[in-house]
Backbone as XML, in Angstrom:
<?xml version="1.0"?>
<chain id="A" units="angstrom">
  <residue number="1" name="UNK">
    <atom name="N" x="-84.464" y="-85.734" z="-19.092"/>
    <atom name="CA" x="-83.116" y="-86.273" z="-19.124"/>
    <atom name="C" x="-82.059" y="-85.193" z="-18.876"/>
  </residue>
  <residue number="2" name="UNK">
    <atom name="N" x="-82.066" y="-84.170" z="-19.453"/>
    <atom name="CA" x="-81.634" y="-82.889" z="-18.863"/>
    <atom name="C" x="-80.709" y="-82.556" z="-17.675"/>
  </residue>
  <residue number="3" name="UNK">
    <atom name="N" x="-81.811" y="-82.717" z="-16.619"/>
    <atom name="CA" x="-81.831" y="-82.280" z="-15.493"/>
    <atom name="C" x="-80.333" y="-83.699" z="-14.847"/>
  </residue>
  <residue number="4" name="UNK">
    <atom name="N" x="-80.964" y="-84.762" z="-15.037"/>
    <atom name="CA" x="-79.791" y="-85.762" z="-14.761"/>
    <atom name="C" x="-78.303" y="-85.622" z="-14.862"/>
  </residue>
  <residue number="5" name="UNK">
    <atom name="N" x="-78.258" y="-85.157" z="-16.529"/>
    <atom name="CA" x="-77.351" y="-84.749" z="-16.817"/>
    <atom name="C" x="-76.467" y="-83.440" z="-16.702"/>
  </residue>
  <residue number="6" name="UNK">
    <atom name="N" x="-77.754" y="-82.954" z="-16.192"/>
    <atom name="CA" x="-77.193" y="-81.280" z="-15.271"/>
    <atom name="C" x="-76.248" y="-81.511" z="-13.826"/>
  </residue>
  <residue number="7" name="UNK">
    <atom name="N" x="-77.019" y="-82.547" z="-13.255"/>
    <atom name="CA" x="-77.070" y="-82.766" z="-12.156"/>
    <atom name="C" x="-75.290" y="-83.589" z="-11.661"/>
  </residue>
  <residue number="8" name="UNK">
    <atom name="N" x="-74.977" y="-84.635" z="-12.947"/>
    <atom name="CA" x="-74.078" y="-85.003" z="-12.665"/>
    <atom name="C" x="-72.968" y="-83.859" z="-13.594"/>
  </residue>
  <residue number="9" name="UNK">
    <atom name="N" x="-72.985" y="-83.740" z="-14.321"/>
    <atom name="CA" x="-71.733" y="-82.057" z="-14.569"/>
    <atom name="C" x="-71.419" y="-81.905" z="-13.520"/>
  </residue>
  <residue number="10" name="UNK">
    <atom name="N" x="-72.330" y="-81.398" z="-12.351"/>
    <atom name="CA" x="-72.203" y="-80.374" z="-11.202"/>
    <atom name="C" x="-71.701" y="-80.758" z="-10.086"/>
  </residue>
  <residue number="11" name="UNK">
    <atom name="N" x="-71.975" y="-82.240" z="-10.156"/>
    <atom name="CA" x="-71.284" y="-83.204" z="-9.088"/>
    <atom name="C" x="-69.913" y="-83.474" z="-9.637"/>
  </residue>
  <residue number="12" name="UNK">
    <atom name="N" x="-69.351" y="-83.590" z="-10.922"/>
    <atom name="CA" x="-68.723" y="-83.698" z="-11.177"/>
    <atom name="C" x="-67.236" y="-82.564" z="-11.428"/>
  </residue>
  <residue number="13" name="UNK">
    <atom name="N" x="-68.084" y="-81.310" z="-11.457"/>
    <atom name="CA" x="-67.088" y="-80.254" z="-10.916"/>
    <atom name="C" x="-67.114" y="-79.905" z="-9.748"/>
  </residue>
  <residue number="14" name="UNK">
    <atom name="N" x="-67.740" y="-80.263" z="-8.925"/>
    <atom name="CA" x="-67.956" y="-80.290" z="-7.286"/>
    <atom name="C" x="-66.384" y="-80.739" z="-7.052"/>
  </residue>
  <residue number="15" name="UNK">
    <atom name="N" x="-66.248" y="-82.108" z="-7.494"/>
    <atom name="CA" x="-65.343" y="-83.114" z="-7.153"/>
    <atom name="C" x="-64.194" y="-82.527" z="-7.486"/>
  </residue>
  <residue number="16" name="UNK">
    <atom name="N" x="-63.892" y="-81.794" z="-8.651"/>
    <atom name="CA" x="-62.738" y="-81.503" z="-9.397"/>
    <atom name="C" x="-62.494" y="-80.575" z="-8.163"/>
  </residue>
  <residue number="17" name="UNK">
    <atom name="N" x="-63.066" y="-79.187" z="-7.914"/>
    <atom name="CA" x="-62.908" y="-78.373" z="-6.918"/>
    <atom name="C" x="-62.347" y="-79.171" z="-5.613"/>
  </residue>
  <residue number="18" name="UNK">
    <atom name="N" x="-63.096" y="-80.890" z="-5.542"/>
    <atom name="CA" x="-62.417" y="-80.881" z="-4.061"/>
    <atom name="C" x="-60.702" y="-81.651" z="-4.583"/>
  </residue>
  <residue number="19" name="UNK">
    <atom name="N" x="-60.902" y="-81.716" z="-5.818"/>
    <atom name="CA" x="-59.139" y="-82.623" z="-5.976"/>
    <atom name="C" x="-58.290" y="-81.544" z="-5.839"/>
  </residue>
  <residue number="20" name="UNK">
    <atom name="N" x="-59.018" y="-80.335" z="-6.291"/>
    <atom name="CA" x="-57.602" y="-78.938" z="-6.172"/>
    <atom name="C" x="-57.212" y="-78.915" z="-4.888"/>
  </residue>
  <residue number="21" name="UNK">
    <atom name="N" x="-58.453" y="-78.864" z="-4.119"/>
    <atom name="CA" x="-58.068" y="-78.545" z="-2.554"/>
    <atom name="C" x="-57.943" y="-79.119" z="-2.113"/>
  </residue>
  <residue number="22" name="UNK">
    <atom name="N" x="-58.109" y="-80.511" z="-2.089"/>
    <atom name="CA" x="-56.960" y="-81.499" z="-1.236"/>
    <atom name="C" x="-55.685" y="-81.697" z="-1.342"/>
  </residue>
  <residue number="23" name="UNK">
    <atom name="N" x="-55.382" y="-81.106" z="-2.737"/>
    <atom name="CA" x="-54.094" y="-81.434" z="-3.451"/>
    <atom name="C" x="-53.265" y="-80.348" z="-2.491"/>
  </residue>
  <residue number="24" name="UNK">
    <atom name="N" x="-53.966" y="-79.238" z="-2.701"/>
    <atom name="CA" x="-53.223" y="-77.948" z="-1.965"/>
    <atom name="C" x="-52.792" y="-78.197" z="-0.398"/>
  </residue>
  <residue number="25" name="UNK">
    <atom name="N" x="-54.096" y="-78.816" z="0.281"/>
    <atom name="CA" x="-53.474" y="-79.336" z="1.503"/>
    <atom name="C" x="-52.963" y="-81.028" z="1.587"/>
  </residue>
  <residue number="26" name="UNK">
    <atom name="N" x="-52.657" y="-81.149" z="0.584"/>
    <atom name="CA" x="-51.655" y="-81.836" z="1.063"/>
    <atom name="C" x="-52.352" y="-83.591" z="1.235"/>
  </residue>
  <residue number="27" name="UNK">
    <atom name="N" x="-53.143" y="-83.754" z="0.728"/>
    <atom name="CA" x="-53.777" y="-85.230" z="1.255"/>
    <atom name="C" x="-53.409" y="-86.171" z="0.931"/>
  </residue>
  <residue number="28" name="UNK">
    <atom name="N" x="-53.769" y="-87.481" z="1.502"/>
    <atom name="CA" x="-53.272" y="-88.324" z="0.761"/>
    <atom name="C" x="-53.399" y="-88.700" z="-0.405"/>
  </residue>
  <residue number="29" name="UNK">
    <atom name="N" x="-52.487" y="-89.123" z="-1.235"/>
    <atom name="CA" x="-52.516" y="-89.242" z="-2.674"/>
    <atom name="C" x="-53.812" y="-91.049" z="-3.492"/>
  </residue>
  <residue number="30" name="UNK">
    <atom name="N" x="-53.572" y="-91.393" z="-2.356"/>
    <atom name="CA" x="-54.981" y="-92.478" z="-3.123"/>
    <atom name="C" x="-56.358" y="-91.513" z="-2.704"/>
  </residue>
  <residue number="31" name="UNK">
    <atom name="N" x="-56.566" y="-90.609" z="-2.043"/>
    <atom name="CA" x="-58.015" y="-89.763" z="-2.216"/>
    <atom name="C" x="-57.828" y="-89.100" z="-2.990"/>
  </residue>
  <residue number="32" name="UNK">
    <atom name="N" x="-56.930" y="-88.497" z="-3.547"/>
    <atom name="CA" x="-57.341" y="-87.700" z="-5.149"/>
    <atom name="C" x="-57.249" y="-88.347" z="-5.793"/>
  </residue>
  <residue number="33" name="UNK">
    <atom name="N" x="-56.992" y="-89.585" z="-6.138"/>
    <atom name="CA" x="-57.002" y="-90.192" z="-6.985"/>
    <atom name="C" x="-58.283" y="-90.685" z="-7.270"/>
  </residue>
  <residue number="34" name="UNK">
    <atom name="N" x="-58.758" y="-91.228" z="-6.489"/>
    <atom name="CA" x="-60.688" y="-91.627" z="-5.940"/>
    <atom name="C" x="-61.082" y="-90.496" z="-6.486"/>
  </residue>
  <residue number="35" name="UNK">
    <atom name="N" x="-60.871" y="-89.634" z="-5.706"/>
    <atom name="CA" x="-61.904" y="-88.407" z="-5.991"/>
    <atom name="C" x="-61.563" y="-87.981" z="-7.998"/>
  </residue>
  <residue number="36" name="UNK">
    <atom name="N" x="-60.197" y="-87.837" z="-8.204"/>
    <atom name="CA" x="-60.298" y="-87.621" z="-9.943"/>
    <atom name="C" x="-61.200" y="-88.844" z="-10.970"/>
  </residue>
  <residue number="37" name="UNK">
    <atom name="N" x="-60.879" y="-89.818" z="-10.170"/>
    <atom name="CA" x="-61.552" y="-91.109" z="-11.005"/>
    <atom name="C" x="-62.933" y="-90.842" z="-10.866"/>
  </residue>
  <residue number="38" name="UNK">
    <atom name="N" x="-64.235" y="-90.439" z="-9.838"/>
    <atom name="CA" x="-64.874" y="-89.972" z="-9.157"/>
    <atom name="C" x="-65.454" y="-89.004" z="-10.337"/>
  </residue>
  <residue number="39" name="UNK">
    <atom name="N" x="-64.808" y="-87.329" z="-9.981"/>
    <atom name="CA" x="-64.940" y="-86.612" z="-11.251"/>
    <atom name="C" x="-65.115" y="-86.712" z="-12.509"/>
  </residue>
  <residue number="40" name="UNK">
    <atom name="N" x="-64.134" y="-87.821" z="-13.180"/>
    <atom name="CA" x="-63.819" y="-88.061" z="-14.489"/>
    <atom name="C" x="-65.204" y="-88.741" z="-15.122"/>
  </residue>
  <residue number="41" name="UNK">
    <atom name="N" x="-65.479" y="-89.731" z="-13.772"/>
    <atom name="CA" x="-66.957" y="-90.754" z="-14.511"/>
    <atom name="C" x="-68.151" y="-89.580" z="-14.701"/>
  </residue>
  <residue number="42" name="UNK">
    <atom name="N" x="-68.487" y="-88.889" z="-13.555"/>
    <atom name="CA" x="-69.221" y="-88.024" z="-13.470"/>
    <atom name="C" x="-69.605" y="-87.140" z="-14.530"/>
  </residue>
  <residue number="43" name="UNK">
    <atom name="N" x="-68.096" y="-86.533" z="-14.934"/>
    <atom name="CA" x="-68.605" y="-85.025" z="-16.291"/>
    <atom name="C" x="-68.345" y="-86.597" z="-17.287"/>
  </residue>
  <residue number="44" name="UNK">
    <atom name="N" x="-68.335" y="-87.356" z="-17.628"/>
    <atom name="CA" x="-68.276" y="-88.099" z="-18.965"/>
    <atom name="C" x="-69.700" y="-88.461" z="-18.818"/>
  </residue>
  <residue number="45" name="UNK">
    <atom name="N" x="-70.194" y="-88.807" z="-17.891"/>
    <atom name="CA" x="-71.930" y="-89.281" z="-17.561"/>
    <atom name="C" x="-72.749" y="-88.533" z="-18.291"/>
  </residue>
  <residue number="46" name="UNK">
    <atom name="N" x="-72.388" y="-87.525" z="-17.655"/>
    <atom name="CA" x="-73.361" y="-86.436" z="-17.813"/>
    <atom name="C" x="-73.119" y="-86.378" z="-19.026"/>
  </residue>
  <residue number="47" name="UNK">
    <atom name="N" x="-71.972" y="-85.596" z="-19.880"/>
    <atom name="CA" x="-71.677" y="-85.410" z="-21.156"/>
    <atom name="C" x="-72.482" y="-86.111" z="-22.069"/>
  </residue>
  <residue number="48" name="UNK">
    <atom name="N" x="-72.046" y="-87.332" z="-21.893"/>
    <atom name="CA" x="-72.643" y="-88.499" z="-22.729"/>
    <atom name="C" x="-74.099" y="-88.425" z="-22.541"/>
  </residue>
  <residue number="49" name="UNK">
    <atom name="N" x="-74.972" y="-88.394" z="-21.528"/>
    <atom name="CA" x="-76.618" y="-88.349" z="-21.369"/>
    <atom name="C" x="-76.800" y="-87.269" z="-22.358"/>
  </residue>
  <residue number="50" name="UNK">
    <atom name="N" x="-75.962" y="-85.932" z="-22.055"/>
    <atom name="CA" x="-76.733" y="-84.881" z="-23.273"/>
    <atom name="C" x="-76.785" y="-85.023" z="-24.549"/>
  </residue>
  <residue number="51" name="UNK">
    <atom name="N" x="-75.094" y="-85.924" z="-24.935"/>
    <atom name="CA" x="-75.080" y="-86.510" z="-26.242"/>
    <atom name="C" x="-76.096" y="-87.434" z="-27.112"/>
  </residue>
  <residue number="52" name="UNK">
    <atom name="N" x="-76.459" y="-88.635" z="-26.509"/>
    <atom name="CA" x="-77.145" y="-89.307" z="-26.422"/>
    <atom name="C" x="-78.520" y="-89.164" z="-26.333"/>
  </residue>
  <residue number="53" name="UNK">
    <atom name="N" x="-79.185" y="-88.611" z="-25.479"/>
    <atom name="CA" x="-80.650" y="-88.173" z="-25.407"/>
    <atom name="C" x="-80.869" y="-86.695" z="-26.106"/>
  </residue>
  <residue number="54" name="UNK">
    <atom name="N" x="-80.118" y="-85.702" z="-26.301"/>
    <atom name="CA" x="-80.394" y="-84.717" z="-26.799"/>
    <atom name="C" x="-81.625" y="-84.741" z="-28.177"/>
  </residue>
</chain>
């Protein structure tokens, strides 16, 4: 279960990294928004699997 929950963290700061840098250039504002909503489910996923199954 671990590994799942490794797996989405990492996707989930993947995402955060791409909201900075879209933000910086400038994108449109409903894709960071996707992409934060995106992020947000992601590290809570994960979080919660380690909580939960630990």
């Amino acid at each position: 279960m671990n590994g799942t929950s490794t797996a989405l963290i990492v996707v989930g700061l993947f995402l955060a990294g791409g909201i900075y840098s879209f933000a910086k250039q400038q994108m449109p504002r409903g894709l960071i928004v996707l992409l934060s909503i995106g992020a947000g489910m992601c590290l809570l996923a994960g979080v919660l699997r380690l909580e939960v199954w630990s």
